[in-house]
N, C-alpha and C positions, 0 to 999 in steps of 0.2 A: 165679074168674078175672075175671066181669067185674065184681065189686065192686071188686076190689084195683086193676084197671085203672084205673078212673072215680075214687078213692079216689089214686093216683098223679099224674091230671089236673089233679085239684084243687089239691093240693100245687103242681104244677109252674105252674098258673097264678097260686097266693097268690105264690112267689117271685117271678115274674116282675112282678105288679103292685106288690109290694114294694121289688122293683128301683124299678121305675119312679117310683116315687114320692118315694122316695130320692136320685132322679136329675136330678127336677122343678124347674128354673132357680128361683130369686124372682122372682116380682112385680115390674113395671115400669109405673111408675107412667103412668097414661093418655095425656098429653100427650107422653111421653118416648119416646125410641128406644132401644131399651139393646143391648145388641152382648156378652154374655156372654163373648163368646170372646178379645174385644179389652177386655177390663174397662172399657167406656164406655159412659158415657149421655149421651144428646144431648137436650135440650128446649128446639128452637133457634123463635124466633116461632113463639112459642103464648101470648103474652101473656100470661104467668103475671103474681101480683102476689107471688108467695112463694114462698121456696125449696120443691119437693114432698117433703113429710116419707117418705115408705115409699120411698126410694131405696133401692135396693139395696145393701146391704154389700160386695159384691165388687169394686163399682165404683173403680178408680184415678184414670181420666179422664171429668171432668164437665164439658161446655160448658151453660151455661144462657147461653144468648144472644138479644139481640133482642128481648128481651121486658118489662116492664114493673113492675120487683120496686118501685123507688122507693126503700126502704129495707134495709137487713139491719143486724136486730135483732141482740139477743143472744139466743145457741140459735139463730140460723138453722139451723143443721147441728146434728143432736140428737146427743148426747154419745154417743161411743162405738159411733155408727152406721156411721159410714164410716171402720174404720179405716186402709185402703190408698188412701184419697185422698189422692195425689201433684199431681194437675194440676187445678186448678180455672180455667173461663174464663166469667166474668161480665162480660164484654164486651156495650156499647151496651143495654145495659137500664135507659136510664134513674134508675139511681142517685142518688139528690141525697146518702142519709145511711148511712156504715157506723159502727155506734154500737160502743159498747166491750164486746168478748166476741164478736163475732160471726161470728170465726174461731176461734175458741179452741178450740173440739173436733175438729179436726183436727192428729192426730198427725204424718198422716206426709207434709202437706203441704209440697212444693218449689216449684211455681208457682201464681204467680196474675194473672192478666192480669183490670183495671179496667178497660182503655181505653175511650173513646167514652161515658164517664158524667159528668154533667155535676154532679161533687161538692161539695155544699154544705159536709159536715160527715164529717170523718175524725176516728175518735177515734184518738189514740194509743195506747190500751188495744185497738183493734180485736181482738189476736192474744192477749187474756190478761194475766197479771201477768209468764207466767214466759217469754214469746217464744213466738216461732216460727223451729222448722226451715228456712224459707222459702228458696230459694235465686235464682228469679228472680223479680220482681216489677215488672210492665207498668202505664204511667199515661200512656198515650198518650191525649193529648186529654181529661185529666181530672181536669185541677189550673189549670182556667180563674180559679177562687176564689185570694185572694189568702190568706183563711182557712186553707183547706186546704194550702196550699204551707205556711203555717210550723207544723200538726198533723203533717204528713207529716217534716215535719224535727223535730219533739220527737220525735215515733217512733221515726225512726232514731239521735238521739245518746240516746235512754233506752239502747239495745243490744240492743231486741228484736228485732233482725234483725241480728246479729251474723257469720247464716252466709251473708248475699244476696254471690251471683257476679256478678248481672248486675239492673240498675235500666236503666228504661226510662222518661224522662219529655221526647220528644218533641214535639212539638205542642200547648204549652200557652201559649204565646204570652208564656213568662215574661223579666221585666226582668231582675231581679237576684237571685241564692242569698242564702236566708240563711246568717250565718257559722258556719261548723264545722259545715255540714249533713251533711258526709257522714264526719268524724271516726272512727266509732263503727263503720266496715264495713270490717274487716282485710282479710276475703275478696274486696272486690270487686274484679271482673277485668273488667266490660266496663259501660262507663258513658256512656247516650246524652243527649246534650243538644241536640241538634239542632232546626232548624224551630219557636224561639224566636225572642226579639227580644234578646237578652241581649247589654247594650253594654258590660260588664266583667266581669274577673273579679277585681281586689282584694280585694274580700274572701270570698272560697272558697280554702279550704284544700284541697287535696292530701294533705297530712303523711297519713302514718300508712296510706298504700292502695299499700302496698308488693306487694302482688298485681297493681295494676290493669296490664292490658295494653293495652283500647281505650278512647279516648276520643273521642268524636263531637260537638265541637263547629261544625257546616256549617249554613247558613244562619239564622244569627244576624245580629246589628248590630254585630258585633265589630271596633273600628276598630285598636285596637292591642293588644299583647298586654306589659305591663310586665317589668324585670327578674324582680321580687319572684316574675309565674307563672312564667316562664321557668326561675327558677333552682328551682322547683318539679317539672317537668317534667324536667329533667334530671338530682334527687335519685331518680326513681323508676325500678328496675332494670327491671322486667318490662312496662314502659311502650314499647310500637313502635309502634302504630297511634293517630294523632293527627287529627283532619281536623276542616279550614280552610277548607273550600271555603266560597265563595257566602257573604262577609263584606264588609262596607262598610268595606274598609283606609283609614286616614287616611295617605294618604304624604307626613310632615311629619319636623320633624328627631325627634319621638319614636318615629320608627317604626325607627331605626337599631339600635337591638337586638335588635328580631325580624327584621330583614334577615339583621343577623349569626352571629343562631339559625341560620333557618332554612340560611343557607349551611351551616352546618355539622354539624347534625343532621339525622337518619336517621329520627328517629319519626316525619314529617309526611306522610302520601297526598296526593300529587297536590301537591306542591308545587309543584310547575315552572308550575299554572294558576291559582295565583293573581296576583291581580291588583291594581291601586288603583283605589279607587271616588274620592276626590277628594284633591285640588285638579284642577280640569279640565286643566292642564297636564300630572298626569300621571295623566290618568284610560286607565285599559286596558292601565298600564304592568305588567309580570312583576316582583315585592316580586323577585324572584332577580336582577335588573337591575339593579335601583338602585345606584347609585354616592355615594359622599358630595357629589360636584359637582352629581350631580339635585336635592340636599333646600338644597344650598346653604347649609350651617349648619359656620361657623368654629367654634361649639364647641358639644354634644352637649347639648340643652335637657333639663334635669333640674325640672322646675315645681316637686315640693317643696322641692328647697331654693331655687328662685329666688325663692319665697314667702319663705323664710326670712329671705334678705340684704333683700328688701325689707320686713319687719319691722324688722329691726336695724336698717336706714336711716332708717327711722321715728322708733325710739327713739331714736337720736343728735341729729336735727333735735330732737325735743322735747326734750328735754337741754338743747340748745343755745338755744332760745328761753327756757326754763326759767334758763337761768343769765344771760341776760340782761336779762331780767326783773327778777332781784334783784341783778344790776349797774347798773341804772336806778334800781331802790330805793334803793340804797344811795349813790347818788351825790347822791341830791335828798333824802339823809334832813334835812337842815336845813331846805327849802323842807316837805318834807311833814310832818315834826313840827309847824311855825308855823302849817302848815295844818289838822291835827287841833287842835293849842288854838282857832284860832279857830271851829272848827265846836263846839268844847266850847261855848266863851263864847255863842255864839249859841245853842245848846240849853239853859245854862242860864239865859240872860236870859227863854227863850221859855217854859221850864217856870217862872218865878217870875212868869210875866205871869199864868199859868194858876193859878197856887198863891193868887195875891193876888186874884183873881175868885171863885177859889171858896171864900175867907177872906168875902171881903164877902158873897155869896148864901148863905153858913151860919149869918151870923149879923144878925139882924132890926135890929139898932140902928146897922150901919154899913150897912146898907138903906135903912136911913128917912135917916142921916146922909147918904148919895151923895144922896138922892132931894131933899132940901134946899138941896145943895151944889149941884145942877142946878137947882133955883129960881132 
């Protein structure tokens, strides 16, 4: 009996340490915080210089923040290691370069927030040949490079990001989109452009973002807004939330069709407090106010074509000197024929004065004959 007992113990303690080992979380890597249970790992200022290779596999959400990567190569994230990373935040680490490939091993990625890195160099290839699943994508404060704004727009019209719902490019102090930069995103539904300096939008397209619902254009340099976007804005069905706030409105006679928008659409937040930033006459006036006696314009200034008529005005005057010209011509053609013969006669008197000088200095014996002739 007490073999069999002790013999029973045994057993019951193999399974048990069996279990246990079985049971035994992975490895988390030294600098990191990992949370098993909430499938995330945190390695927030620990001034890494690189992504930490033995991350855990079961991980979904990975903040690596504040810390000091500089670049993310290609294989940052080793193939096949993370396959349930959904949320990646590599926010304020100093970034200058994401080369090409350097997300690419990430299947089952949906977010990725950049912000607060000061990027020199975005490859387009970043995500692969063949895309990414990506659906929200943050660049807050990180498209200061004039570079990167147009890497970041060959990206998205390649179509490697075909399924983004929500772009975020906030705080980057940008002038002006490049054209047809966001073409290629059917999906997108919420689209921040705010807390730039961006004084037009002619050439950015809309077409084609028959999803989008928000748009956040507020505190920009945005003076006026032309038919061409407006009647962009109002092609878009799923489009309600529009914001305008905190813009430098020009309230001049081109501002009479975003008066007449805004009267009558619905998509704009906070319409009723906007405002005109100049002419000081009606600086701090409500755009909803305005009346066509405020701008004082008998008829609705369209600059391209008034460019136009004054071309055409151009080419008529020159026409008109032009035909006069050779109505001058043609009235003094007796005076000006008499006068080409006698510039003839003079040019050939003057070329035979020349031809008869260098008859004599060619040849020695009407040299010596002049030089005698001068005796």
């Amino acid at each position: 009996m007490p073999g069999r007992g002790a013999l029973c113990l045994g057993l019951l303690l193999h399974v048990l340490l069996g279990c246990g080992r079985a049971q035994q979380p992975e490895g988390c890597p030294d600098p990191c915080q990992c949370l098993e249970a909430a499938k995330t790992v945190k390695c927030v200022n620990r001034n890494l210089t690189a992504v930490p290779p033995d991350l855990p596999s079961y991980v979904r959400n990975l903040f690596i923040t504040g810390n000091r990567l500089a670049r993310l190569p290609a294989g940052a994230f080793p193939a096949q290691r993370l396959p349930d990373l959904s949320a990646l935040n590599l926010s304020g680490n100093h970034l200058r370069a994401v080369e090409a490939g350097a997300l690419a091993a990430l299947p089952a990625l949906r977010q990725l927030d950049l912000s607060g890195n000061p990027l020199v160099t975005l490859s387009p290839q970043a995500f692969g040949e063949g895309g990414s699943p990506l659906e929200e994508l943050a660049l807050r404060g990180a498209l200061r490079d004039q570079g990167v704004l147009f890497s970041l727009a060959a990206m998205l019209q390649s179509g490697a990001l075909r399924n983004l719902s929500r772009l975020e490019l906030a705080d980057n102090g940008l002038l002006l989109l490049p054209a047809g930069m966001f073409t290629a995103l059917p999906a997108l539904r919420q689209l921040d452009l705010s807390n730039n300096s961006l004084v037009g939008l002619r050439n950015v397209s809309f077409q084609g973002l028959g999803q989008l619902q928000s748009l956040n254009l507020s505190n920009n340099s945005l003076g006026v807004l032309r038919n061409g976007t407006l009647a962009q804005f109002r092609s878009l069905p799923a489009l309600r939330h529009i914001g305008l706030g905190r813009n430098a409105w020009v309230c001049d006679c081109a501002i009479e069709d975003l008066v007449a928008w805004l009267k009558e659409s619905d998509q704009v937040e906070g319409k009723e407090s906007l405002t005109c930033a100049v002419p000081d006459k009606m600086l701090g006036k409500a755009l909803l106010k305005i009346n066509s006696s405020d701008l004082n314009c008998s008829v609705p200034v369209d600059l391209p074509s008034q460019l136009q008529t004054s071309y055409v005005f151009l080419g008529i005057v020159l026409a008109l000197i032009g035909a006069i010209f050779l109505l001058v011509l043609y009235l003094n053609r007796k005076g000006i024929k008499k006068w080409m013969h006698n510039i003839r006669d003079a040019c050939r008197d003057h070329m035979e004065g020349y031809h008869y000088r260098y008859e004599i200095n060619a040849d020695p014996r009407l040299t010596n004959l002049s030089s005698n002739s001068d005796v």
